[in-house]
C-alpha positions as CSV (number, residue, x, y, z in Angstrom):
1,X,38.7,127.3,79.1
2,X,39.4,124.6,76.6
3,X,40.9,120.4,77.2
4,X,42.8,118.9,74.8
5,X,42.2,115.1,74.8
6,X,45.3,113.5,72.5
7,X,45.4,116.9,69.9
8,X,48.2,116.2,67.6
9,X,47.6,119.2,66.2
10,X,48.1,122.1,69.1
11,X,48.0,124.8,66.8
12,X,43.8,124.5,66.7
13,X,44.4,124.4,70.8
14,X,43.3,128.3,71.9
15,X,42.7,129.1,75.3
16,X,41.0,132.4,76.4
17,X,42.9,135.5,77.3
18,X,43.3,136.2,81.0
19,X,45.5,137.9,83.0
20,X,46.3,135.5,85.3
21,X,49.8,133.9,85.8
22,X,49.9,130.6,84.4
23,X,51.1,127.3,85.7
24,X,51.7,123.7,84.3
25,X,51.8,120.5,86.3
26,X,52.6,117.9,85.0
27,X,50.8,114.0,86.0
28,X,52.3,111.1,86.7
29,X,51.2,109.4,83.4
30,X,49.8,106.1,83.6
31,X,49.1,103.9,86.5
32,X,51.3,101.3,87.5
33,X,52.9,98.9,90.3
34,X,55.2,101.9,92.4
35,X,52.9,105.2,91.1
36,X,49.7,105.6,91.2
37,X,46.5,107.7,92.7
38,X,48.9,108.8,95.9
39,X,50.5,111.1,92.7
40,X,47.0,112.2,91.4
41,X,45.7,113.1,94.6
42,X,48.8,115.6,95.2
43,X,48.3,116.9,91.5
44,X,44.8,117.7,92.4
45,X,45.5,119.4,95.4
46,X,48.0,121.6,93.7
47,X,45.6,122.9,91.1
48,X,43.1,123.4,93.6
49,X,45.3,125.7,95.5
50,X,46.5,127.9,92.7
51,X,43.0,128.4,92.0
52,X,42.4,130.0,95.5
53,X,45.5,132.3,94.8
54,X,44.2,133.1,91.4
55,X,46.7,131.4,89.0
56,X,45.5,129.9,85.9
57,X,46.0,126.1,85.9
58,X,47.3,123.8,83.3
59,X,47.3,119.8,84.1
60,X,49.2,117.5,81.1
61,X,48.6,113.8,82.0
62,X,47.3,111.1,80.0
63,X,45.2,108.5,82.4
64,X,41.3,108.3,81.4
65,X,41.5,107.1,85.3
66,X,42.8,109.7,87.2
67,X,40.7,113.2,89.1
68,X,43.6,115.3,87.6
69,X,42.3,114.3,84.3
70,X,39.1,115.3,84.8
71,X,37.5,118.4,82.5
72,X,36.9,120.4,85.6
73,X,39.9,120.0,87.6
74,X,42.2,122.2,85.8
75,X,41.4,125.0,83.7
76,X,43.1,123.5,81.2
77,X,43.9,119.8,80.7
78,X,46.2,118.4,78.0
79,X,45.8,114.7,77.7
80,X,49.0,114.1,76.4
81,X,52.0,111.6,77.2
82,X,54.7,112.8,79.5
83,X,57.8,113.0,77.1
84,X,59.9,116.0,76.3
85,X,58.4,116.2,72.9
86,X,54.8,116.1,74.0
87,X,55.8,118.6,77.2
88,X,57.8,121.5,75.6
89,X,55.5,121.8,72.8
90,X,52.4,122.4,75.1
91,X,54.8,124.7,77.2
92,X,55.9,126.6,73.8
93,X,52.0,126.8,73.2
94,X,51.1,128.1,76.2
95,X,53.5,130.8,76.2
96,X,52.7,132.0,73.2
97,X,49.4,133.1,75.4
98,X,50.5,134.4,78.3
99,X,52.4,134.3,81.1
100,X,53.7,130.9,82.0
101,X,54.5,131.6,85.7
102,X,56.9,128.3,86.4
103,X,56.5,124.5,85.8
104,X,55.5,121.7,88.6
105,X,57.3,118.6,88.6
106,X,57.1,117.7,92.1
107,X,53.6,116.0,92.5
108,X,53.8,113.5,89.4
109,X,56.4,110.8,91.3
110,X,59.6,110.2,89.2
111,X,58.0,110.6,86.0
112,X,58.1,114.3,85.7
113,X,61.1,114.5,87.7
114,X,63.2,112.4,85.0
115,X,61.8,115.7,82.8
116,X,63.2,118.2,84.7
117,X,66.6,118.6,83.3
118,X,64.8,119.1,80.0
119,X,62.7,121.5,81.0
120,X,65.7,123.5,83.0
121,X,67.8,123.3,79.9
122,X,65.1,125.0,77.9
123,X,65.3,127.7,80.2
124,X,61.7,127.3,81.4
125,X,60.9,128.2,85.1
126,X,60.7,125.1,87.4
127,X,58.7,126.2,90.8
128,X,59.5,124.7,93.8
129,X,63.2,122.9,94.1
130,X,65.3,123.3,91.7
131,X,67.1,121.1,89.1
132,X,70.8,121.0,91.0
133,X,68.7,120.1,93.9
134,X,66.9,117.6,92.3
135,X,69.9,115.7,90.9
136,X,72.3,116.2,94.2
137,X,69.1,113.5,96.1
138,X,68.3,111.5,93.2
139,X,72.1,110.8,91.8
140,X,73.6,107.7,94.6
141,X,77.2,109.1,93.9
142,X,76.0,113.2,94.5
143,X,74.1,112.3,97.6
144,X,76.4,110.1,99.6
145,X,79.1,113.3,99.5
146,X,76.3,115.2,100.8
147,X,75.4,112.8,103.8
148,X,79.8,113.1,104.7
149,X,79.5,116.9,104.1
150,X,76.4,117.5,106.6
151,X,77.7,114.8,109.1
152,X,75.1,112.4,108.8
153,X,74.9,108.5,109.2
154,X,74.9,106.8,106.4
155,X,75.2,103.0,106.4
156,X,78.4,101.7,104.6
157,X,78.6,101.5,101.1
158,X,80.1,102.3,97.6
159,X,78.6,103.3,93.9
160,X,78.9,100.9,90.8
161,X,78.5,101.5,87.2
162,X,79.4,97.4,86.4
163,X,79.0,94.1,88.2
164,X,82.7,93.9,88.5
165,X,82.4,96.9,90.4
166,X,79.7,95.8,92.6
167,X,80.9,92.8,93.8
168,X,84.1,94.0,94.7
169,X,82.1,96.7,97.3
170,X,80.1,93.7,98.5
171,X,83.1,91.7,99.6
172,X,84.4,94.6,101.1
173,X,81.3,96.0,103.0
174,X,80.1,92.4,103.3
175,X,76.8,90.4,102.5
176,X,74.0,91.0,102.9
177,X,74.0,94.4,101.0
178,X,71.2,96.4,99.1
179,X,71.3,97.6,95.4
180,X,69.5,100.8,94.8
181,X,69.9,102.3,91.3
182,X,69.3,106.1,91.1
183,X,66.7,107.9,90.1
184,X,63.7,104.9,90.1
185,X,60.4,104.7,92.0
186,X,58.7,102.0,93.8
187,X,62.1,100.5,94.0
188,X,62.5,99.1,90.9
189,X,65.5,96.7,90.5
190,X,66.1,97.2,94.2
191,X,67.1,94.3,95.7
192,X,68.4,92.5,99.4
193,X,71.1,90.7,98.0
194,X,72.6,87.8,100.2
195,X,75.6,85.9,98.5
196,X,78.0,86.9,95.2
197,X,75.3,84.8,93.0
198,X,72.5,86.4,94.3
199,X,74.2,89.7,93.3
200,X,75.3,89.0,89.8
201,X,71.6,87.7,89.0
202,X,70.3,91.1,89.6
203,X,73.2,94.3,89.4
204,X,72.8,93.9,85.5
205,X,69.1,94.8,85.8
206,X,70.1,97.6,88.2
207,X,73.0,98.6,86.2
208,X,70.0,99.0,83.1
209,X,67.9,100.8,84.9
210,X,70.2,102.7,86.8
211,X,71.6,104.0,83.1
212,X,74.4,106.8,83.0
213,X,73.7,106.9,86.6
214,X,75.8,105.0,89.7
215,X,73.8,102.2,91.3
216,X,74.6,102.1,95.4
217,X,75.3,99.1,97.0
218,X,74.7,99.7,100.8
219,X,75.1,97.5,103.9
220,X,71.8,95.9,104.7
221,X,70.9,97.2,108.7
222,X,69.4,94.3,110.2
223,X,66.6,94.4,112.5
224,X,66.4,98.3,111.7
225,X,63.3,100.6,112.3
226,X,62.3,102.6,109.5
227,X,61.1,105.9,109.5
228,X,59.6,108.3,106.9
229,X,59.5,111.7,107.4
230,X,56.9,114.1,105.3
231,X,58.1,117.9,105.5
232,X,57.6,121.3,103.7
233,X,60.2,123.9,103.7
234,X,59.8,127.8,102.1
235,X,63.5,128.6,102.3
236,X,63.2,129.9,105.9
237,X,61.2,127.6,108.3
238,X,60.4,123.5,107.4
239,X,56.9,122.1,108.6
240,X,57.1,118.5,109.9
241,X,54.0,117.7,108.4
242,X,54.3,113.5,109.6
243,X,56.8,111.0,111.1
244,X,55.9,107.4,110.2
245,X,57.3,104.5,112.2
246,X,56.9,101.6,109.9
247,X,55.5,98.3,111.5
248,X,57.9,96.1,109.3
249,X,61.4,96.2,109.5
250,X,63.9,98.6,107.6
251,X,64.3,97.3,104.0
252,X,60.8,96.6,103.1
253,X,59.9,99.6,100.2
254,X,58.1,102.4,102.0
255,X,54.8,101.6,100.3
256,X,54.4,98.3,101.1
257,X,55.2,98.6,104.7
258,X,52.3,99.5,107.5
259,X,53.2,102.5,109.2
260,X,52.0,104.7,112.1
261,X,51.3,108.4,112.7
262,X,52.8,109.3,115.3
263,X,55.9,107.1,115.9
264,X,54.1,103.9,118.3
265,X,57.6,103.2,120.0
266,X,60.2,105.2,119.1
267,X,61.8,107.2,122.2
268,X,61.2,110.7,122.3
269,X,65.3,111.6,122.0
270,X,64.9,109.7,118.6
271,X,61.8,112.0,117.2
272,X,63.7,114.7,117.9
273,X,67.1,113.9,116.3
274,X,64.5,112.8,113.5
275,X,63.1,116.4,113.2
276,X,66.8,118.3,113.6
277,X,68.2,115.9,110.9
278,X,65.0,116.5,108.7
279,X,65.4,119.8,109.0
280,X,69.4,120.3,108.3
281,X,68.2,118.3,105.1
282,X,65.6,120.6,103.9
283,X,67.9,123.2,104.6
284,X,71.1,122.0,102.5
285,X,69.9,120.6,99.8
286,X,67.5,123.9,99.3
287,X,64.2,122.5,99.3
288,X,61.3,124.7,98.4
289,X,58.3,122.8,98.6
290,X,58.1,118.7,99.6
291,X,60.8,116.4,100.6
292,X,60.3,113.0,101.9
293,X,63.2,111.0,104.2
294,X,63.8,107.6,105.2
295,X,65.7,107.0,107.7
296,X,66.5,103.2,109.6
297,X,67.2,103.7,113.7
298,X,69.4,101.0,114.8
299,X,70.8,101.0,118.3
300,X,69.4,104.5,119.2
301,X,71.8,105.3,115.6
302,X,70.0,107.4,113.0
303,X,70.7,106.3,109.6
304,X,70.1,108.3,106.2
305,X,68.7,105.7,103.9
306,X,67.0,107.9,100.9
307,X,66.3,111.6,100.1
308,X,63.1,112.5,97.6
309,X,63.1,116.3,97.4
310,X,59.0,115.7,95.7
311,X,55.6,114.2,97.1
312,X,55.5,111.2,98.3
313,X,53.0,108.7,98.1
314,X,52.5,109.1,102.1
315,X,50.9,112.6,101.5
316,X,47.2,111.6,101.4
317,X,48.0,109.8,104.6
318,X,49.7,112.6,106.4
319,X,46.9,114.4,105.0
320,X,44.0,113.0,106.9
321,X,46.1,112.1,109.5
322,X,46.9,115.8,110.8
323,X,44.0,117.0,109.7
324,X,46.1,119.3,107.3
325,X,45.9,119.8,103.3
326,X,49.6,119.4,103.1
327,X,50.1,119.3,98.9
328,X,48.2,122.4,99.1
329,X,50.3,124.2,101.7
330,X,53.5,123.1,99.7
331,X,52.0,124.4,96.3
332,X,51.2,127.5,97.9
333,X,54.9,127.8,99.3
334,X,56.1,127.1,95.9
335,X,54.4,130.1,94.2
336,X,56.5,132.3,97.4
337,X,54.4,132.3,100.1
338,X,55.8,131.3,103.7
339,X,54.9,129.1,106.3
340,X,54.1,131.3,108.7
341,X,51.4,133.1,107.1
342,X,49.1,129.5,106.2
343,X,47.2,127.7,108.3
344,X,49.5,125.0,110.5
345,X,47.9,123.6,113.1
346,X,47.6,120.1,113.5
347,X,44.7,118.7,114.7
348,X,44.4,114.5,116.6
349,X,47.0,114.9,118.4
350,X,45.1,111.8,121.0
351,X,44.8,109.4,117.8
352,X,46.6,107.0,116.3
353,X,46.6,106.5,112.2
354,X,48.0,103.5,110.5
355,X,48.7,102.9,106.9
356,X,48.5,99.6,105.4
357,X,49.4,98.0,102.2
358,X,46.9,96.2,99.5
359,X,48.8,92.8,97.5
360,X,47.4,91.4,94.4
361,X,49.4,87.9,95.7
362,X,46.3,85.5,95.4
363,X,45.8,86.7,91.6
364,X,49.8,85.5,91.1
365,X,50.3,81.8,92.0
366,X,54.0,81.9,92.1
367,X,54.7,85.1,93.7
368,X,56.6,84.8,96.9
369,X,54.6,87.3,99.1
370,X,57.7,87.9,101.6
371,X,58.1,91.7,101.1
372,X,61.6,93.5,99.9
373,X,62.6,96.9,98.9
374,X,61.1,96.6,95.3
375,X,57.3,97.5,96.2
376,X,54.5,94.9,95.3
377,X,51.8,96.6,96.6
378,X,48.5,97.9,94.1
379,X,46.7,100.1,97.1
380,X,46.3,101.1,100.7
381,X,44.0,101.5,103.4
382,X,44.0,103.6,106.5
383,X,42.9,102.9,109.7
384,X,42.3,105.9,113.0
385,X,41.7,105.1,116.7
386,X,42.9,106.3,120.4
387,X,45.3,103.6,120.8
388,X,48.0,101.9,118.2
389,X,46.3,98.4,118.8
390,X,42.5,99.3,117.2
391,X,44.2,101.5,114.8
392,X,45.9,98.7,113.4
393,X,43.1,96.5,113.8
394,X,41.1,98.3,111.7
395,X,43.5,98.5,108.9
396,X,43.7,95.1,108.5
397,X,39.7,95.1,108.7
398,X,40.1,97.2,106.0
399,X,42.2,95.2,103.6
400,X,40.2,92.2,104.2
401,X,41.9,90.5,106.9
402,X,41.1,88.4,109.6
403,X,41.9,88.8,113.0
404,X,41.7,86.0,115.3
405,X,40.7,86.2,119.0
406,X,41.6,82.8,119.8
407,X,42.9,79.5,118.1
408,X,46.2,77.8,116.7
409,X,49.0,80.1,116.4
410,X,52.0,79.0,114.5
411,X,55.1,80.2,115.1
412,X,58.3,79.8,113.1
413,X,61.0,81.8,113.1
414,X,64.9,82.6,112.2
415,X,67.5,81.6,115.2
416,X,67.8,85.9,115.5
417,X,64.4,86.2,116.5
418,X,63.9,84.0,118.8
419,X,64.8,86.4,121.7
420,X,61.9,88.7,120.7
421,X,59.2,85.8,119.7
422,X,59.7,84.7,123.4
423,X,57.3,88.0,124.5
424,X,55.0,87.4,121.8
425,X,54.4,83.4,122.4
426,X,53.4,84.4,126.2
427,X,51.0,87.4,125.3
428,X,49.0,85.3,122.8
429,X,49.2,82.0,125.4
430,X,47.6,84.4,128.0
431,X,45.5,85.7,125.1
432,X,44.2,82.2,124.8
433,X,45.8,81.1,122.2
434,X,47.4,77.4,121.5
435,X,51.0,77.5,120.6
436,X,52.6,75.3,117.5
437,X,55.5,75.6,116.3
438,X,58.5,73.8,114.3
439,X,61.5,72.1,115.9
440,X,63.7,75.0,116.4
441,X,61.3,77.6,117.7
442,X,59.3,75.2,119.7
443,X,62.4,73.7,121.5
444,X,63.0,77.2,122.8
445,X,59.6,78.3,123.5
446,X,59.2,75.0,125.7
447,X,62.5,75.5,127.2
448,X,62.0,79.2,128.5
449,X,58.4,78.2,129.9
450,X,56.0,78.6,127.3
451,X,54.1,75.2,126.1
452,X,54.6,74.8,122.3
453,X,53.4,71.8,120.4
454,X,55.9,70.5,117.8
455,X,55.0,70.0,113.9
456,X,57.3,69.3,111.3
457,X,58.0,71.6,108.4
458,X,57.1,70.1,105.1
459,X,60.6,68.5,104.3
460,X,60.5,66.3,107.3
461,X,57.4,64.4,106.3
462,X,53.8,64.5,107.1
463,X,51.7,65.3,109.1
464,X,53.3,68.7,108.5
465,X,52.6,72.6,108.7
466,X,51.4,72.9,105.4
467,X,48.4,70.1,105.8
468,X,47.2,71.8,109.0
469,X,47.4,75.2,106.8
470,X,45.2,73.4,103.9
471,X,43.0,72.0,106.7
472,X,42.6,75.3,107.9
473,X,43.1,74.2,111.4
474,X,45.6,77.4,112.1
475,X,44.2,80.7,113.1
476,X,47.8,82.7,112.9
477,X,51.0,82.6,111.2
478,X,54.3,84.0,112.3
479,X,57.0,83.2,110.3
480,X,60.3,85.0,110.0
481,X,63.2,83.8,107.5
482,X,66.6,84.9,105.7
483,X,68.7,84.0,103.6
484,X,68.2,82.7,99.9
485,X,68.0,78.6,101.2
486,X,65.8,79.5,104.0
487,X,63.3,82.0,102.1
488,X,62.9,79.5,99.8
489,X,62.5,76.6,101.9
490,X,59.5,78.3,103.5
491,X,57.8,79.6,100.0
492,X,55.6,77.2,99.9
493,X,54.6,78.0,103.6
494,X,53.8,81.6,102.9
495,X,51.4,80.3,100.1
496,X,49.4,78.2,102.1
497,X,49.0,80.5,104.6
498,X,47.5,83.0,101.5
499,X,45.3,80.4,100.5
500,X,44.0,79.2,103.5
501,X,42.5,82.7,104.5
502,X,45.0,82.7,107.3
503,X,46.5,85.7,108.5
504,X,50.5,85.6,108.4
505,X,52.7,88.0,109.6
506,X,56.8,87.9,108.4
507,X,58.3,89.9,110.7
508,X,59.0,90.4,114.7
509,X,57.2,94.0,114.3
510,X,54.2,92.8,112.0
511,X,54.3,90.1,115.1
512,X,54.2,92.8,117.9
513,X,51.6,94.8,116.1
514,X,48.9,91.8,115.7
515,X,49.5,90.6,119.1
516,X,48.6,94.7,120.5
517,X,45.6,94.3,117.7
518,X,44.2,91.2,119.4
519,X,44.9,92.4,123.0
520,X,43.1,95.3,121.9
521,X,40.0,94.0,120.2
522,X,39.7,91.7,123.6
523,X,39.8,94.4,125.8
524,X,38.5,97.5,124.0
525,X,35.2,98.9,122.2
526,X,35.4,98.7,118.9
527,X,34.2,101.8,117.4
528,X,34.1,103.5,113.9
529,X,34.9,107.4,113.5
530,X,34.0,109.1,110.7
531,X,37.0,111.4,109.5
532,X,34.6,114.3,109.7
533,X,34.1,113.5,113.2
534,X,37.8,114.1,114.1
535,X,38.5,117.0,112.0
């Protein structure tokens, strides 16, 4: 077989006769902030598997840095861009050739998805979900019927097409809110909005990107555990391939949030409510092939937040967690095999996997690094151990953090958190740790028993916070904030912390999780497994 690298000219293109069925997939184009090699790994995997069910495979992409673009990968590789002009006139070629057996649009992000309507409307196969399916979880408006329809929690909300519209919902439902335009990845324009300013500096952006499409404005669930849910479904049966209890707090995008395989705290009632709702999903919006869910669990309350009926860029880390190739089995269900026939079984079930997030924050001087739902994250590590503590000490080995075993620990956070930071201020005290924090927090650590030495923030003067940060007396930094004034009162904090080399943690779970890291590094053996090993 023959590539194609940037051929204007397709007619010279001529691929050998062969009887096999043919199938394109199409890439996720070039990297960027929100896609990236999460997408190329599950393109990879689906030309791998078509090859051990003897299709012929066709890759179109256009990133020099990707495997999928790779000479050998494919049978064919057309290193073209991703537009409709490019894509049908490879697809017209092709034909011309053989039998084009269907399209793939589900392992390229929302790049090839955004082509999909094309290529339906050209009447050329589309394997896996369909188009109608496609649009019903990517269009806000189309989606929020289908939560009422199936019976599902949804938080409250309404769908905008103009800032006049949008703020009117947002009085209604009341601040804070989130706007999420439809059909975007990496959760562009997305954004935790906290007063009627706040949102008209950012629905016209949303509005933009949103396009022809309704942008939904949603009642921000406080305090919320989020939950993403990996599955396959042939029609017939769906395959829970991961549940992923994210360490930070609902409304913090999916890839930039730590999370954990399997769920580290969620009660067992929950998972399973998880798994029936994941599976009515799967089941009514007629998935064949990957769906991703995230879902925020508020007072035992299981919310719908977002529907992607494609890969997600969890798969590689359900992947090696489960010990299972999962884009493979879902390309292999898309061509009309069934679940039941492929191999399923999941394998460390008595180990705990964590994902964590890379940031490019020290190469950006005034980026705030306090996480939202629009992602920020450039890459992500993964850490595996017997308990949640060493799994997520590991992951932040492996992104080049520091874990302190003893030392300053400053603590500072909002008047909502103070109830949970009470638990955390005594395990690191008995953890050997010195306690410091500003007036608020401290006044209510010292009051319910724990010692807490005082220091101001930087607004009341030095010596302050921010000089002890510079100094690099402070081992660890837990800081929680909200609302506009007071996220950017303590900017400046969260960069000195990044400077400094010391670790800092923003919310109550990222809290938790360090604390069980320590606790665990203290009392455990550190050891490394190889993922050969655990397989």
């Amino acid at each position: 077989m023959y590539s194609t690298y940037g051929s204007n000219d397709l007619s010279t293109c001529e691929s050998e006769p062969t009887n096999k069925k043919k199938v394109i997939i199409l890439g996720s184009g070039p990297n960027r902030i929100g896609q990236g090699v999460e997408f190329d790994y599950c393109c990879c995997q689906a030309s791998y598997a078509l090859k051990e069910i003897n299709y012929e495979t066709i890759m179109i992409n256009c990133n020099p840095e990707t495997v999928s673009t790779d000479y050998d990968t494919s049978d064919r590789l057309y290193f073209e861009p991703l537009t409709e002009e490019h894509v049908i006139e490879i697809i017209n070629k092709e034909k011309s050739n053989g039998f084009l057996f269907g399209v793939i649009v589900q392992f390229g992000g929302q790049t090839p998805l955004k082509l999909a309507k094309f290529i339906h409307e050209n009447n050329i196969p589309i394997l896996g979900t369909q188009l109608e399916s496609i649009d019903l979880a990517e269009d806000r408006e189309k989606f929020k019927n289908f939560v009422i329809k199936e019976e599902l929690l949804q938080a409250e909300s309404g769908l905008a097409r103009s800032e006049s519209e949008a703020i009117e919902i947002a009085k209604k439902i009341n601040f804070p809110v989130v706007i999420r335009p439809s059909y975007v990845l990496g959760g562009r324009a997305m954004e935790i909005v906290y007063d009627e300013d706040h949102l008209k500096k950012y629905i016209k952006e949303a509005v933009k990107v949103s396009g022809k499409d309704p942008v939904l404005i949603d009642k921000f669930i406080n305090d919320a555990i989020e939950v993403d849910v990996d599955a396959i479904c042939d029609g017939s049966e769906v395959f829970i391939a991961g549940i992923m209890e994210h360490i930070e707090e609902a409304g913090i995008h999916s890839g930039d949030s730590a999370c954990c395989i399997p769920p580290y705290s969620l009660k067992q009632n929950i998972i399973d409510e998880i798994s029936k709702q994941t599976k009515k999903i799967a089941f009514g919006l007629k998935v064949l092939g990957l769906l991703n869910i995230q879902f925020a669990i508020k007072d035992d309350r299981v919310y719908v937040l977002e529907v992607n009926p494609r890969a997600s860029r969890t798969v590689p880390f359900v992947a090696k967690s489960i010990g299972i190739a999962v884009a493979k089995i879902a390309t292999k269900v898309m061509t009309g095999l069934k679940l039941k026939d492929l191999n399923l079984n999941k394998k460390n079930h008595k180990l705990y996997s964590v994902k964590e997030a890379v940031f490019p924050f020290n190469k950006f001087p005034n980026v705030d690094t306090l996480l939202g739902p629009e992602m920020k994250s450039t890459g992500e590590v993964m850490g595996i151990d017997k308990t949640f503590g060493l799994a997520f000490a590991k992951s932040q080995f492996a992104t080049g953090n520091k874990i302190p075993k003893s030392g300053i620990a400053f603590l500072s956070v909002k008047k909502e958190d103070r109830k949970y930071i009470l638990k955390i201020a005594q395990e690191l005290k008995k953890l050997g740790f010195t306690i410091l924090g500003t007036s608020g927090t401290s006044d209510f650590l010292n009051s319910s028993g724990v010692d807490c030495k005082k220091i101001n923030k930087v607004m009341e003067g030095k010596p302050h916070i921010e000089d002890s940060l510079n100094e690099k007396k402070i081992s660890l930094v837990i800081n929680t904030s909200q609302g506009k004034q007071s996220i950017k009162d303590s900017f400046s904090l969260r960069r000195a912390a990044l400077t400094s080399g010391t670790p800092y943690y923003t919310t109550i779970a990222g809290a938790n999780a360090i604390t069980e890291a320590i606790k665990s590094l203290k009392n455990s053996k550190f050891e490394v497994l190889a993922l050969q090993d655990i397989n």
